[in-house]
Phi, psi and omega in degrees: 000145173247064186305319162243115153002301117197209189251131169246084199080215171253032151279119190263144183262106168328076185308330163311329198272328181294305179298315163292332174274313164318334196289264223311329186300316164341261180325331150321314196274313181307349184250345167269327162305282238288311168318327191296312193316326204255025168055051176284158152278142174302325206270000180254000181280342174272340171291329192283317175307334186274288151024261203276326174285311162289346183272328183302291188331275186320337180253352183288310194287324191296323169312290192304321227273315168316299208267336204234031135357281182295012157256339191272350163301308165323294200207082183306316183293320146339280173301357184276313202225034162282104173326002173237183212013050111020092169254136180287317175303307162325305183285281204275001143296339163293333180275325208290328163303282186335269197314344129324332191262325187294340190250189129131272187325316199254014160073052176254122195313138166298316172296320173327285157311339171265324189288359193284312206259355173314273150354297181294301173330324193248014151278335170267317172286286165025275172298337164268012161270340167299294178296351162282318164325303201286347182237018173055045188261008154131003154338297199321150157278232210234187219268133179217172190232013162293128169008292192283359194306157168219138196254187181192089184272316193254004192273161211292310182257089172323138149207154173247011168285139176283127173226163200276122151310067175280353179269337162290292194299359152307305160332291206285349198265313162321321174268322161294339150307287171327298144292356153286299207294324180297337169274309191306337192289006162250013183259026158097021166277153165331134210287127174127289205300307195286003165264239238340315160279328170320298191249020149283326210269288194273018154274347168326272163323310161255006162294332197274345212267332193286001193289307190269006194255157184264127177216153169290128161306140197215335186205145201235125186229124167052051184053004162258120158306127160260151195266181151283313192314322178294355167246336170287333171300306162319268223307303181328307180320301164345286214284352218225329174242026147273330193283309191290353176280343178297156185318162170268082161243170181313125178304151189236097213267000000 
């Protein structure tokens, strides 16, 4: 593992931080075609990315806040700007606010802006499971003997256990997300749907990844323990086959 990268001086460069700030550049370039494509000004994909990256940032951490209270009371600062605990579920309601109050300014349909950021979220989370990978921050699942297993001996949050690389499959299921939705966005559906598939496919993804991740039980449904990602994941499916149930017809952009 590289939780740092190297040194600028005696500032250490952080691969998570790297790898997040790759996302979002990612993610930038994916939001300015689509503006262009959908004859936008381009120049608003960077008020929206500024948006959704500070709004993310706050929700991610406001999240964490809930479950991890006696840690941010130890070493608040630590917990504000610690390369672990990341919560993804946070991050897209933090964003999803900002950037509402952002289609509010500029008077743009929210589905819009969502089938727009569909795509992009999810080429961003991709890279940014790379940096949880490279810096071992606590990602990781639960102790497992299959082939591909990995320990992180030298990672932000340690273990010298082989355990499930839950940040790689994540890494691979998020870029295929990202290219399915990147072939369906021409096909002419109703503004709403491809954030809809956005967030079945990748509630999906983490209702199945929390079986093998170490997370707290929070609800027991039909004798199966539930995680939070995993009811916060149920509602996302929802909120993704409400948004795709509406007619499939032409966007009207």
């Amino acid at each position: 593992m590289y939780p740092v990268l190297f040194h600028l001086g005696p500032i250490p460069v952080e691969s998570f931080w790297v790898m997040l700030f790759l996302g979002f550049f990612v993610a930038l370039q994916v939001v300015r075609a689509e503006f262009a494509r959908l004859e936008y000004d381009p120049a608003w994909a960077y008020d929206f990315i500024l948006y959704s990256y500070v709004g993310g940032l706050i929700g991610a951490r406001l999240f964490l806040l809930t479950s991890a209270w006696d840690v941010f009371v130890q070493d608040p600062f630590e917990f504000l700007f610690s390369g672990s605990g990341w919560v993804w579920q946070g991050g897209v309601m933090g964003g999803a606010a900002a950037v509402y109050w952002g289609c509010w300014r500029k008077g743009l349909s929210i589905l819009v802006a969502g089938d727009i950021a569909g795509p992009a979220m999810a080429i961003g989370q991709a890279i940014g499971r790379i940096g949880c990978q490279l810096s071992g921050d606590g990602d990781y699942g639960v102790p497992t003997s299959l082939p591909w297993a990995m320990s992180y001996p030298n990672g932000t949050v340690p273990t010298t256990e082989l355990v499930h690389p839950t940040p790689v499959y994540e890494m691979f299921v998020y870029t295929a997300i990202f290219f399915a939705l990147w072939r369906l966005r021409t096909r002419g559906y109703r503004p709403g749907v491809i954030l809809g598939l956005y967030l079945i496919t990748t509630g999906l993804a983490r209702f199945g990844v929390e079986f093998v991740r170490i997370n707290h039980i929070i609800v027991h449904v039909v004798a199966v323990g539930l995680t939070l990602p995993q009811v916060l994941s149920v509602a996302s499916c929802l909120v993704g086959l409400a948004l795709c149930a509406r007619p499939w017809t032409a966007r009207s952009h």
